[in-house]
One Martini backbone bead per residue (centre of mass of N, CA, C, O) as a GRO file, in nm:
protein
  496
    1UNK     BB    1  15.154  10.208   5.707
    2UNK     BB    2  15.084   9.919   5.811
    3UNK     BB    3  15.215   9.965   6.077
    4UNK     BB    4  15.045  10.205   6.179
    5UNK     BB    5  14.729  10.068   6.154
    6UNK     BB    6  14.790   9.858   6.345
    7UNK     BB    7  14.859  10.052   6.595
    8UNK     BB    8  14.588  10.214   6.573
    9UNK     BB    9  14.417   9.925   6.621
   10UNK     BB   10  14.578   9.883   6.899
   11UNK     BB   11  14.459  10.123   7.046
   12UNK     BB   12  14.152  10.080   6.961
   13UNK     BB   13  14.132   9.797   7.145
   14UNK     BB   14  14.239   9.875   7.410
   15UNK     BB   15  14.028  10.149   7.458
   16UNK     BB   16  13.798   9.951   7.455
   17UNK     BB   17  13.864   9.768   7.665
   18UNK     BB   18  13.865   9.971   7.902
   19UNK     BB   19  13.561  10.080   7.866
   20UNK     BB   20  13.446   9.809   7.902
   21UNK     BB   21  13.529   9.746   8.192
   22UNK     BB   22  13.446  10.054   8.303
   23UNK     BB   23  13.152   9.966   8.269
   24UNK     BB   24  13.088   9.699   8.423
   25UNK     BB   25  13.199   9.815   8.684
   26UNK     BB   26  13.051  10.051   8.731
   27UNK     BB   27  12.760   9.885   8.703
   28UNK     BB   28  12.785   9.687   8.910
   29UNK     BB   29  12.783   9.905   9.154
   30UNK     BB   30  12.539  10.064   9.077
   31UNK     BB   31  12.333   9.808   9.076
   32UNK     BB   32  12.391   9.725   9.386
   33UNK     BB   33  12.273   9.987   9.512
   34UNK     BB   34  12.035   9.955   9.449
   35UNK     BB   35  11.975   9.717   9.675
   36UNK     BB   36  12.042   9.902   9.912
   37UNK     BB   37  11.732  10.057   9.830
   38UNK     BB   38  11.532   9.778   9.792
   39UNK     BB   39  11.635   9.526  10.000
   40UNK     BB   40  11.598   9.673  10.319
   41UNK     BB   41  11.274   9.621  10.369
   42UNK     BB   42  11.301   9.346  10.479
   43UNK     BB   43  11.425   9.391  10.727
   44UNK     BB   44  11.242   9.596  10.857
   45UNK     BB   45  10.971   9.400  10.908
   46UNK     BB   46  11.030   9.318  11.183
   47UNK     BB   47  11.013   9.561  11.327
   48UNK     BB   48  10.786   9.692  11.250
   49UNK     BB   49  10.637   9.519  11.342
   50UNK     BB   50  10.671   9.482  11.654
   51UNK     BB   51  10.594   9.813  11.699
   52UNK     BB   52  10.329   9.827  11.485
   53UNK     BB   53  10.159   9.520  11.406
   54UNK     BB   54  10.230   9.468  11.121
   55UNK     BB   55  10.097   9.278  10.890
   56UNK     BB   56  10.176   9.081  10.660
   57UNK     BB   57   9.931   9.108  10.462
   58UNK     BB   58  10.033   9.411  10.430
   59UNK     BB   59  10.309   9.387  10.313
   60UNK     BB   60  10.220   9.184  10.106
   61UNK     BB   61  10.088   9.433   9.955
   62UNK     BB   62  10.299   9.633   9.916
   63UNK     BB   63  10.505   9.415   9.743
   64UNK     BB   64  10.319   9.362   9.525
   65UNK     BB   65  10.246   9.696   9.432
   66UNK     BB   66  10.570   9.728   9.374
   67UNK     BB   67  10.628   9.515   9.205
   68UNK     BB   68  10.481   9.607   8.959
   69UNK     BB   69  10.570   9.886   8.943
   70UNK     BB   70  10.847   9.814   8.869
   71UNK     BB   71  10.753   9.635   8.613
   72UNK     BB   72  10.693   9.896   8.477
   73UNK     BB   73  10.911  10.108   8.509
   74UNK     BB   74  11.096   9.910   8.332
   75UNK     BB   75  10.945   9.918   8.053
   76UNK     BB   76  10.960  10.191   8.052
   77UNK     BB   77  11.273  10.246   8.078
   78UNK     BB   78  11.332  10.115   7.813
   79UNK     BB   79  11.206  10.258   7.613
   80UNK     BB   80  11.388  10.493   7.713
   81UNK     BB   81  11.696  10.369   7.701
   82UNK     BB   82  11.725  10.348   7.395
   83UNK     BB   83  11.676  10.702   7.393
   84UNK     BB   84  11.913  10.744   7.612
   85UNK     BB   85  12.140  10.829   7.799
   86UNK     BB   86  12.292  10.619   8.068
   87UNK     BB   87  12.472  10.795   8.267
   88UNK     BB   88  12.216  10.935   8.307
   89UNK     BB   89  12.014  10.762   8.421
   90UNK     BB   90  12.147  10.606   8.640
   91UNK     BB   91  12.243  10.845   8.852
   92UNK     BB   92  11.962  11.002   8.849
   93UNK     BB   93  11.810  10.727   8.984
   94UNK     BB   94  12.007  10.667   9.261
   95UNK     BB   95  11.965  10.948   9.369
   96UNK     BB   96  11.643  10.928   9.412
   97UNK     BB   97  11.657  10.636   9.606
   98UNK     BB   98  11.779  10.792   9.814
   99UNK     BB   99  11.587  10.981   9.905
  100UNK     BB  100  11.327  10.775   9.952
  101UNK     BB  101  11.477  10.644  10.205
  102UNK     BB  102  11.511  10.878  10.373
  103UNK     BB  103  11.194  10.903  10.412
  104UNK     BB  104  11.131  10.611  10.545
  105UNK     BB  105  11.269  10.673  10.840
  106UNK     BB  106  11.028  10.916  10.882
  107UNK     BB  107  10.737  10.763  10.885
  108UNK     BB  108  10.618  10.793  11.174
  109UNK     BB  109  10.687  11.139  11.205
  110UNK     BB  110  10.482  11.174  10.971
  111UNK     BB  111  10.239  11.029  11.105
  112UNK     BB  112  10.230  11.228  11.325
  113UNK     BB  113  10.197  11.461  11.182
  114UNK     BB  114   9.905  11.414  11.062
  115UNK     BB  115   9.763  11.280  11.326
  116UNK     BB  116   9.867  11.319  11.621
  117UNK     BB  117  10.036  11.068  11.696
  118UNK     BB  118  10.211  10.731  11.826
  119UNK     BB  119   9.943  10.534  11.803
  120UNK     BB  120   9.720  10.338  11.652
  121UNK     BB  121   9.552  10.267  11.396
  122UNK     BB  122   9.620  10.528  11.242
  123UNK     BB  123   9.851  10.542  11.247
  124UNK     BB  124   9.933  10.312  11.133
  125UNK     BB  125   9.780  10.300  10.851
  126UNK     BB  126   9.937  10.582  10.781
  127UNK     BB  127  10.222  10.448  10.771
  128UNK     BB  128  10.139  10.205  10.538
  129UNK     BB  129  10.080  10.448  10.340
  130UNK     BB  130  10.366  10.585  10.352
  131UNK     BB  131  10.501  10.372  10.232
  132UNK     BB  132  10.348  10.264   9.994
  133UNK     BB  133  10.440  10.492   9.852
  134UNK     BB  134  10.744  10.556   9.882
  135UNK     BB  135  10.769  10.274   9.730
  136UNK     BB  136  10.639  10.323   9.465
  137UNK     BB  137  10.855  10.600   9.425
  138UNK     BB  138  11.096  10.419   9.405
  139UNK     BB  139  11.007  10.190   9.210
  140UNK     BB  140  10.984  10.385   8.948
  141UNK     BB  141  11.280  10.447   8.963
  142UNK     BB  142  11.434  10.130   9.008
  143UNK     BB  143  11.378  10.129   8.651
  144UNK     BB  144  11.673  10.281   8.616
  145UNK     BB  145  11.878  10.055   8.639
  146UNK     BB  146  11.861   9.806   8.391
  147UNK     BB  147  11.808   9.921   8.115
  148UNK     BB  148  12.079  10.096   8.068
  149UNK     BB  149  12.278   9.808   8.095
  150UNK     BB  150  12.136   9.679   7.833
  151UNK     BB  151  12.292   9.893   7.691
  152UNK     BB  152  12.534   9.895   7.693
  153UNK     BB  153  12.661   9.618   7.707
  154UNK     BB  154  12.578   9.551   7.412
  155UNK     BB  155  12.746   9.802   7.273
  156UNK     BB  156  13.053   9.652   7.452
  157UNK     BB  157  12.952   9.368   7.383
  158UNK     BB  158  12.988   9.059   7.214
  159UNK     BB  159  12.775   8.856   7.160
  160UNK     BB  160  12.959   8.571   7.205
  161UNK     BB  161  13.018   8.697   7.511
  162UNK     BB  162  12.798   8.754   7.655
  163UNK     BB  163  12.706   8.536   7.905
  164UNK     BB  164  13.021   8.586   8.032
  165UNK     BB  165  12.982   8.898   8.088
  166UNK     BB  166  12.693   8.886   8.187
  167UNK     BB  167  12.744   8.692   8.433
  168UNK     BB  168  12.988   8.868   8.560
  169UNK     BB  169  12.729   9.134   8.615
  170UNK     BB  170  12.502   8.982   8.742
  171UNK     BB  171  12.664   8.964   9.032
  172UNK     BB  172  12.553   9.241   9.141
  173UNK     BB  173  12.277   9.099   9.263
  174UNK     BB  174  12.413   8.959   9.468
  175UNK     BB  175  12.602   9.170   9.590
  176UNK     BB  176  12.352   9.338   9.635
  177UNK     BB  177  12.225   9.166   9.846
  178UNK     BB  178  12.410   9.021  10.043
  179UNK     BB  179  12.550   9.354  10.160
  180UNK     BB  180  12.219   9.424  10.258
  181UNK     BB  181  12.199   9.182  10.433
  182UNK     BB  182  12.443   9.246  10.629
  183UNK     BB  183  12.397   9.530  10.707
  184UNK     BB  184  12.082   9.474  10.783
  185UNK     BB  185  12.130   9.302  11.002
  186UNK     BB  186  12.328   9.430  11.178
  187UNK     BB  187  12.146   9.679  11.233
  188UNK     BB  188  11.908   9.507  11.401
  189UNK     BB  189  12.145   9.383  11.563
  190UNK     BB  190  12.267   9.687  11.702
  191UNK     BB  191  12.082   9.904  11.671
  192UNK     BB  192  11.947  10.071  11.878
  193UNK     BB  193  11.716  10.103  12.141
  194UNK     BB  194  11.735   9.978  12.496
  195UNK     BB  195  11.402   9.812  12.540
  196UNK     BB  196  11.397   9.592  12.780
  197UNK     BB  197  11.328   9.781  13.053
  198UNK     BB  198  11.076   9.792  12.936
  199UNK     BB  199  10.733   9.696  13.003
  200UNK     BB  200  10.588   9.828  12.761
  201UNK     BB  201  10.725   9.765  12.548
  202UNK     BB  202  10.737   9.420  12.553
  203UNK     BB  203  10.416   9.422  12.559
  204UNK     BB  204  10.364   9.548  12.302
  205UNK     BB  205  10.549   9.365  12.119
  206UNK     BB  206  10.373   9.118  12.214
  207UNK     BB  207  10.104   9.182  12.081
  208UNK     BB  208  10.222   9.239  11.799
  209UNK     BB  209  10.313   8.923  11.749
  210UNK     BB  210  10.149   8.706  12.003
  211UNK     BB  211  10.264   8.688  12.236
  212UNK     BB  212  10.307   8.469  12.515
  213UNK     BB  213  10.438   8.593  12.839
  214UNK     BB  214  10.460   8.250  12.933
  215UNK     BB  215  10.679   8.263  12.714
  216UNK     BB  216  10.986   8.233  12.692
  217UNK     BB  217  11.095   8.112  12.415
  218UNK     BB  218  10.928   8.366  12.229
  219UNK     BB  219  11.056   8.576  12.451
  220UNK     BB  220  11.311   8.640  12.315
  221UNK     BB  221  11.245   8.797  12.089
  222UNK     BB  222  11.115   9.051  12.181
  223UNK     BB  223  11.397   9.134  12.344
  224UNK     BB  224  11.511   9.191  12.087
  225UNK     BB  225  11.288   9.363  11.978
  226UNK     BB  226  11.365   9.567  12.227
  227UNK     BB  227  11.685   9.617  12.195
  228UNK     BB  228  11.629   9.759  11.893
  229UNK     BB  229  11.467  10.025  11.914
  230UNK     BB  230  11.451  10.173  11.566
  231UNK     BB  231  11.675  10.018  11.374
  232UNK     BB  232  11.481  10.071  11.059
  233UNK     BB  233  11.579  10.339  11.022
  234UNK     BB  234  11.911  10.247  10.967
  235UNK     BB  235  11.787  10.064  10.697
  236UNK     BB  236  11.790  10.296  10.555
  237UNK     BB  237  11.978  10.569  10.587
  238UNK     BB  238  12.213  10.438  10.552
  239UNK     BB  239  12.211  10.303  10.234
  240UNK     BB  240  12.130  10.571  10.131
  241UNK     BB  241  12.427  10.710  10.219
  242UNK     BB  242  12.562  10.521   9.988
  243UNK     BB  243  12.421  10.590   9.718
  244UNK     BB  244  12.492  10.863   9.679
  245UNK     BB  245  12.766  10.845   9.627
  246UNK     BB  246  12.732  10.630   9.365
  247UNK     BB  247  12.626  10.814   9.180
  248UNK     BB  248  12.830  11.042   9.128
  249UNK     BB  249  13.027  10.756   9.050
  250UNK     BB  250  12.874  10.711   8.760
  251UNK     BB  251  12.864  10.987   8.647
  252UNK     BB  252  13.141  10.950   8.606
  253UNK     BB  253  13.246  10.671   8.483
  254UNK     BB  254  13.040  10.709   8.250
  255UNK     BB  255  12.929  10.608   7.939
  256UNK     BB  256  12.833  10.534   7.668
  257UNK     BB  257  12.893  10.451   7.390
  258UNK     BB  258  13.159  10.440   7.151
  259UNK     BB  259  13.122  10.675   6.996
  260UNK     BB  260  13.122  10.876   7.256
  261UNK     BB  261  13.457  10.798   7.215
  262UNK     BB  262  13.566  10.715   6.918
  263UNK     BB  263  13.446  10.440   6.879
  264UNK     BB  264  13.322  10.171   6.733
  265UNK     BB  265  13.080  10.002   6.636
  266UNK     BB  266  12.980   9.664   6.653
  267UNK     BB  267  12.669   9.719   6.516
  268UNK     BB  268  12.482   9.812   6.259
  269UNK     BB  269  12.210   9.818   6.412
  270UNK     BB  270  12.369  10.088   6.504
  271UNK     BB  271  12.168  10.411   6.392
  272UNK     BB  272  12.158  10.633   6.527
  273UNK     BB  273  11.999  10.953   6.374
  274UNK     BB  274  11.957  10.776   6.064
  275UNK     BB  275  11.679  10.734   6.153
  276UNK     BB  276  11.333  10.724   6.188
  277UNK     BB  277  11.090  10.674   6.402
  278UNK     BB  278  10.940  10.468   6.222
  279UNK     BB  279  11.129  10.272   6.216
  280UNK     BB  280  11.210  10.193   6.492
  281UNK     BB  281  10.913  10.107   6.570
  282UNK     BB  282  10.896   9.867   6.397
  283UNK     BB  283  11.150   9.724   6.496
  284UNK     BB  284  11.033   9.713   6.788
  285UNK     BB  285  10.798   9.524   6.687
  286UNK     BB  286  10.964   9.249   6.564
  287UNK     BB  287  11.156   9.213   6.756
  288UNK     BB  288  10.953   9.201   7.043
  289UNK     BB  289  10.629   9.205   7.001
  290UNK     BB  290  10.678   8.957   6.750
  291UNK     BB  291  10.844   8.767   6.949
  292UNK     BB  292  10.799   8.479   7.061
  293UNK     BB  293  11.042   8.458   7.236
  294UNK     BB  294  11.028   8.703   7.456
  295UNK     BB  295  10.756   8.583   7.572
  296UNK     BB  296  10.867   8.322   7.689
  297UNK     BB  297  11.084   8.425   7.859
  298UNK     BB  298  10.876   8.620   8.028
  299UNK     BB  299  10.687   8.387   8.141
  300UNK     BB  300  10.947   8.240   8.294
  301UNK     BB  301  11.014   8.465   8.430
  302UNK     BB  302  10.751   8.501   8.612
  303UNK     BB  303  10.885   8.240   8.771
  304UNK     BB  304  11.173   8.276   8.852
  305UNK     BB  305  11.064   8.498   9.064
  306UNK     BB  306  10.883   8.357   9.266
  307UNK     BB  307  11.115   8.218   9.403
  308UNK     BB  308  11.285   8.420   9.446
  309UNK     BB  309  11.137   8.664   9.628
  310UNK     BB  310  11.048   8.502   9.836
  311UNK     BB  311  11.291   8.457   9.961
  312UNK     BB  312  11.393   8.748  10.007
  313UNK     BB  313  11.177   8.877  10.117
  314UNK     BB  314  11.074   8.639  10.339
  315UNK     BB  315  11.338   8.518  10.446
  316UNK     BB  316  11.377   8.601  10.742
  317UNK     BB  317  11.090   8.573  10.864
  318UNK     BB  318  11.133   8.260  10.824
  319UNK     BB  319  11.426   8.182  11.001
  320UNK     BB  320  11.288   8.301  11.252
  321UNK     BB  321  10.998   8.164  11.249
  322UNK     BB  322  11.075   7.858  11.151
  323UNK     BB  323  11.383   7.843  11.291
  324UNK     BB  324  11.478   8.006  11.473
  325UNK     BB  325  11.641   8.304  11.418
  326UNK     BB  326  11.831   8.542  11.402
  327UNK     BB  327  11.855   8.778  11.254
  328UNK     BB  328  12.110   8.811  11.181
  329UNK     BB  329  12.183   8.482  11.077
  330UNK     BB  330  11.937   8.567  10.838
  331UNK     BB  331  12.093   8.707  10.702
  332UNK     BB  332  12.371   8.555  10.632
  333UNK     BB  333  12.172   8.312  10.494
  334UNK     BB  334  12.086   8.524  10.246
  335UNK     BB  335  12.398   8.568  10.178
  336UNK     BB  336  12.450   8.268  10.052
  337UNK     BB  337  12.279   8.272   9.840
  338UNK     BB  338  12.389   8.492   9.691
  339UNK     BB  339  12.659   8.357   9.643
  340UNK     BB  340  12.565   8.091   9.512
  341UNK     BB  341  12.478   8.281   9.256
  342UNK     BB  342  12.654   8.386   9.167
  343UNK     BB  343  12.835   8.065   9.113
  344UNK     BB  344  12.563   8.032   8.880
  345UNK     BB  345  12.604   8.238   8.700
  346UNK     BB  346  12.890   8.218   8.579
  347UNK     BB  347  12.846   7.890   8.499
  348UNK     BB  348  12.600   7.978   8.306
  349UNK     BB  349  12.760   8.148   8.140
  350UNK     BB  350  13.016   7.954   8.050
  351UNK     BB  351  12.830   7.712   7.922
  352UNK     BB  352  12.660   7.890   7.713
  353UNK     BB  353  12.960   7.968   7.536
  354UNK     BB  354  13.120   7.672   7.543
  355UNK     BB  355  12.853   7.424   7.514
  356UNK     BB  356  12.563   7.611   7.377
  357UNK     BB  357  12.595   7.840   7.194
  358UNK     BB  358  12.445   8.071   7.350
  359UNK     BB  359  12.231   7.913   7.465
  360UNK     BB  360  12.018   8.016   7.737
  361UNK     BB  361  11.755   7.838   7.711
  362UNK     BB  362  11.926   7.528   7.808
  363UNK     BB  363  12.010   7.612   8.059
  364UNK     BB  364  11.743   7.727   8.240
  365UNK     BB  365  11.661   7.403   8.195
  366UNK     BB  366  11.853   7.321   8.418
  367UNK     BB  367  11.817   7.446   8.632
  368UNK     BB  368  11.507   7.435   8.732
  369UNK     BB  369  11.550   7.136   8.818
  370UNK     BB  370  11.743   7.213   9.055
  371UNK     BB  371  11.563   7.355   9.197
  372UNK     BB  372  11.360   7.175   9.289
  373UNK     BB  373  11.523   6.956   9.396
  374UNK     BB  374  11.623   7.179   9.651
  375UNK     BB  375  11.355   7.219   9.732
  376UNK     BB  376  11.245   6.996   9.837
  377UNK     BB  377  11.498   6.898  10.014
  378UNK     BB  378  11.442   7.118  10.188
  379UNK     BB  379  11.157   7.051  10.316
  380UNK     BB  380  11.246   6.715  10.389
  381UNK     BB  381  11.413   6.861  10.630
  382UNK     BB  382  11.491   6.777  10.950
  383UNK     BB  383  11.486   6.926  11.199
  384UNK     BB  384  11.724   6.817  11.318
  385UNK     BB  385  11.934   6.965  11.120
  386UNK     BB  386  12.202   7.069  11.077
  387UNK     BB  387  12.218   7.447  10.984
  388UNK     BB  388  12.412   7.372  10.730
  389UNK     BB  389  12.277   7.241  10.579
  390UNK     BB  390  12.040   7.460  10.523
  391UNK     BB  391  12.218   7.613  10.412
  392UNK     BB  392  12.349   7.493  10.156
  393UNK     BB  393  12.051   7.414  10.026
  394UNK     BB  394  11.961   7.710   9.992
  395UNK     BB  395  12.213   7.782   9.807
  396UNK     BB  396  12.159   7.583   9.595
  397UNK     BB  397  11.890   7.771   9.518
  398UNK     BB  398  12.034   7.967   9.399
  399UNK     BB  399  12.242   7.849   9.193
  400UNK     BB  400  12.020   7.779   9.028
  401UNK     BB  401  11.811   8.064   8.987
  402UNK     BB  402  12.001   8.270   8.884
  403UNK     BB  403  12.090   8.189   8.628
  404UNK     BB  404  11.794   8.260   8.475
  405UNK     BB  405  11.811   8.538   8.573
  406UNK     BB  406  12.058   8.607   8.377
  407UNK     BB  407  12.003   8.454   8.095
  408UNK     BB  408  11.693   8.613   8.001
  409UNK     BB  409  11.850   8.884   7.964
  410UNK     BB  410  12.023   8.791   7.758
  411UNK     BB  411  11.828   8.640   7.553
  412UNK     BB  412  11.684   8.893   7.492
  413UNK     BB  413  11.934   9.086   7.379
  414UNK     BB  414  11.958   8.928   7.155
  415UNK     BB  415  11.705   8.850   6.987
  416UNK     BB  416  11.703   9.177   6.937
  417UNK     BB  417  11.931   9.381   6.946
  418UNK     BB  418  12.108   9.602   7.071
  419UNK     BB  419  11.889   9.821   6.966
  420UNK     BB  420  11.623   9.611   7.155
  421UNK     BB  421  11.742   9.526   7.467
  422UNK     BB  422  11.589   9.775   7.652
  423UNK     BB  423  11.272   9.655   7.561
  424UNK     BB  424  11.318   9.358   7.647
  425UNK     BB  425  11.401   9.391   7.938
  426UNK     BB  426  11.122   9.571   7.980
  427UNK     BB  427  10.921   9.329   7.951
  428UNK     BB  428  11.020   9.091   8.101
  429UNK     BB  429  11.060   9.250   8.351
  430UNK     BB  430  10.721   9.254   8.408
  431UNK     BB  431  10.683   8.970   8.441
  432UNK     BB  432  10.883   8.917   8.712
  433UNK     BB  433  10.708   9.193   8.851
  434UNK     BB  434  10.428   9.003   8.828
  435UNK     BB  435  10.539   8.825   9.077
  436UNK     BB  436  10.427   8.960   9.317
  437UNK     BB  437  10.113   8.827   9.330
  438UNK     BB  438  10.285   8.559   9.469
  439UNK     BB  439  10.510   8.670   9.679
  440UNK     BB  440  10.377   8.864   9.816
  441UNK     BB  441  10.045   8.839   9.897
  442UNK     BB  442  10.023   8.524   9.853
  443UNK     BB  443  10.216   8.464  10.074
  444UNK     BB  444  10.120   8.627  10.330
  445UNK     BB  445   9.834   8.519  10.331
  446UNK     BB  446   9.886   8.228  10.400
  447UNK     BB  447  10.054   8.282  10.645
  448UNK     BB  448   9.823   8.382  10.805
  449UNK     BB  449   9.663   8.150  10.767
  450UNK     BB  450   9.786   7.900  10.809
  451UNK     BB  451   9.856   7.969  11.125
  452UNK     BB  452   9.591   7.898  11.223
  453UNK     BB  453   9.494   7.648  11.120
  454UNK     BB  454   9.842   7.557  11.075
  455UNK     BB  455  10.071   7.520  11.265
  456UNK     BB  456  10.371   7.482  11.141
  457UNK     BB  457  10.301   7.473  10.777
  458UNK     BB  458  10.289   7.736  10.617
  459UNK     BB  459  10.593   7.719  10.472
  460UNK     BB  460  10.590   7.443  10.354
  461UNK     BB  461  10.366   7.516  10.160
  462UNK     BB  462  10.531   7.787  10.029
  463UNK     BB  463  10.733   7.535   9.865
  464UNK     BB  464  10.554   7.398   9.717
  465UNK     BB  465  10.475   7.614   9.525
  466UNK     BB  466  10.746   7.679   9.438
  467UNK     BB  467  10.796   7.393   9.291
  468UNK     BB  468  10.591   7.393   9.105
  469UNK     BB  469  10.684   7.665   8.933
  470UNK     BB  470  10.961   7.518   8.850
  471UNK     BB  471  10.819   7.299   8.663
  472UNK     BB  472  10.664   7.516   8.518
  473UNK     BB  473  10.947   7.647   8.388
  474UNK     BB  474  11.058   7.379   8.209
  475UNK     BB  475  10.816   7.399   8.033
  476UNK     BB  476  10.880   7.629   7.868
  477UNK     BB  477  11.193   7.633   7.801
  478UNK     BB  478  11.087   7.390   7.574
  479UNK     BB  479  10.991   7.584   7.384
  480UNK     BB  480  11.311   7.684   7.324
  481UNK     BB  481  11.475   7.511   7.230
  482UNK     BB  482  11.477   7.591   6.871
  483UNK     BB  483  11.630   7.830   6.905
  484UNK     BB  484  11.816   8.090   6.860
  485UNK     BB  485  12.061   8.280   7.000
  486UNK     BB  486  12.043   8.511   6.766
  487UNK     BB  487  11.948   8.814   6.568
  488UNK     BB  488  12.199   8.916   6.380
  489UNK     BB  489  12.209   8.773   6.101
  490UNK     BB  490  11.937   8.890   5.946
  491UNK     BB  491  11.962   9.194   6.008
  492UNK     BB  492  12.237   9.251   5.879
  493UNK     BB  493  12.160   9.147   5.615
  494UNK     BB  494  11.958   9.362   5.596
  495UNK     BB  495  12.164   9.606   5.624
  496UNK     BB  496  12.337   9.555   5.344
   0.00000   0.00000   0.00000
């Protein structure tokens, strides 16, 4: 009998693992995909500039708009992740992500469409507004992404692994941010129409540029973007044929809890069912909106994110403008950031538990000194620096930023504890993602301003702010230095 026992617990012990695995690897690859159709639009930004006119400024408020909604989203989404199956929320999330990508490639049509124009400030303004929505509404569904995997992890690993298994998950943020990157760069630097022998199209570029037609030398840039012209619409349409296909994927892939396949639950806080709606609501009164825990790490994600964020969103146009780098080149080097991130990820989280008892916010505070210190000396490599030198350097300020990145989410859903995980992280990413008003419009508009005022020094700028922030953000997590790990000790004990 004892045989038998053992037995069957040993394949029931077998049948978790197989399901942990499958649930980790299924979300890392459709979490990937999310990046495919929401960082796709910052490749397409040197295009669109350069064809329709469009200022920083405008990118810039709509990057704002965009990231705020989208960390609304985050929110509303969390609470609905706590009560819905997630196989149904993350697929049905990136199948209709898919579908707004591929409108925003006919955003043009849809502009001449409206205006009955195919270019002047009506078309381009109507054009900048159809963006604009189409953003809002992707934005608003890619809060479908992250709420349903803070739920299911949770459920699937147990807390004393979480930091290590949850940052070996959260490297889908780098891998789907780098090969969106690649991709995104490849598309831009080859497909697209060869109007470089058109003299009307080149002048029209060099106009909307700023570009004099007598400088040789950035006179190279606008033939660039003359060589692949209409190229931003393959940034939209390819990545979104590519999510399409893993929403499907995930659809198979995906199961909810252990119980939905007949397995134990890991924590007894797990009661869905079995209490009532107002029990339900106090808890995640307690665990979250009275945690004074969760708003330090939320107030840190929100400098956290301005740091990250700069970087990805304005990176291209950054490396291209200020460095003078190939779009395809400058896709590369964004894409070493994101690689960087993984192996600060993995590190972070290894690190947070086996020498730091799983505090995930002492290792943060560690990362965001890195973080600090390799933004200062990228500022102040000389111009004629070595090339590599100054990807290391970037990569580096990766290493350290991904760090906090992912374990601010770890973080947040032991604190709550697996019952309001998703509740828990879509609070925090409120925050991450209201750090849009200083990365998106903040950013563009400094940009726009100091590029008068101070030629060449504008970017300069853009990094001490961010050095800045960097280190207002060590001494946030240095309030929650004596927090503990996690909240299931309490909540448990109250349990039995």
């Amino acid at each position: 009998m004892s045989q038998q026992t053992n037995s069957q617990e040993e394949t029931k012990q077998k049948l978790f693992k197989y399901w942990q695995t499958r649930t980790i690897v299924a979300t890392m690859i459709g979490y990937a995909l999310f990046y495919f159709v929401r960082k796709n639009f910052s490749f397409a930004i040197p295009g669109l500039t350069a064809e329709f006119g469009i200022t920083k400024t405008s990118f810039g408020i709509i990057m704002t708009l965009v990231t705020i909604v989208y960390g609304i989203s985050r929110f509303l989404n969390g609470l609905i992740a706590d009560r819905m199956n997630a196989r149904y929320h993350m697929s049905i999330g990136l199948f209709l992500c898919a579908v707004a990508n591929f409108a925003f490639g006919w955003g043009a049509d849809l502009s001449s469409l409206f205006t009955g124009k195919t270019d002047g400030p009506m078309f381009t303004n109507t054009m900048v507004l159809l963006f604009g929505i189409i953003l809002i509404v992707n934005n608003l569904i890619q809060g479908s992404g992250f709420p349903p995997v803070a739920r299911l992890l949770t459920h699937w690993i147990p807390q004393n692994e979480l930091a290590t298994k949850m940052s070996v998950w959260n490297t889908s943020h780098s891998i789907g941010a780098a090969l969106v990157a690649i991709l995104a760069g490849y598309i831009m630097g080859s497909l697209g129409t060869n109007m470089s022998n058109h003299p009307e199209i080149v002048a029209a570029i060099a106009a909307n540029l700023k570009v004099d037609a007598t400088d040789a030398e950035k006179m190279k840039s606008v033939i660039e973007s003359a060589s692949h012209y209409g190229a931003w619409k393959w940034c939209f349409w390819i990545p979104a044929a590519i999510a399409l296909v893993g929403s499907v994927g995930l659809f198979i892939g995906l199961r909810d809890t252990p119980s939905s396949v007949g397995l134990p639950e890991l924590h007894k806080t797990h009661q869905k069912g079995k209490e009532s709606s107002a029990e339900f609501k106090a808890f995640i009164r307690k665990s979250v909106y009275r945690n004074k825990w969760i708003w330090i790490l939320g107030i840190a994600n929100f400098f956290v994110y301005i740091v990250r964020f700069a970087v990805l969103d304005w990176g291209p146009t950054f490396l291209k403008e200020a460095h003078g780098m190939t779009l395809s080149n400058a896709g590369w080097t964004v894409a070493v950031f994101e690689i960087f991130g993984i192996l600060g990820m993995l590190a972070a989280g290894w690190i947070t538990d086996k020498y730091l008892a799983g505090k995930a916010h002492r290792t943060s505070l560690y990362c965001m000194v890195g973080v600090a210190i390799f933004m200062t000396i990228f500022l102040y490599l000389p111009n004629d620096s070595p090339q590599w030198v100054m990807i290391v350097v970037l990569g580096m300020c990766g290493f350290f930023i991904y760090g906090p990145q992912a374990l601010i989410g770890i973080a947040a859903a032991n604190q709550a504890t697996n019952r309001a995980a998703a509740t828990a992280n879509g609070l925090t990413g409120l925050f991450g993602y209201a750090s849009g008003l200083v990365s998106g419009v903040g950013v563009g508009y400094m940009v726009d301003v100091l590029s008068k005022s101070q030629p060449g020094k504008a970017w300069d700028y853009v990094f001490m702010m961010m050095i800045g922030m960097a280190i207002i953000c060590v001494f946030i997590f240095a309030l929650m230095w004596k927090a503990k790990a996690h909240g299931y000790d309490e909540l448990e004990t109250k349990a039995d």
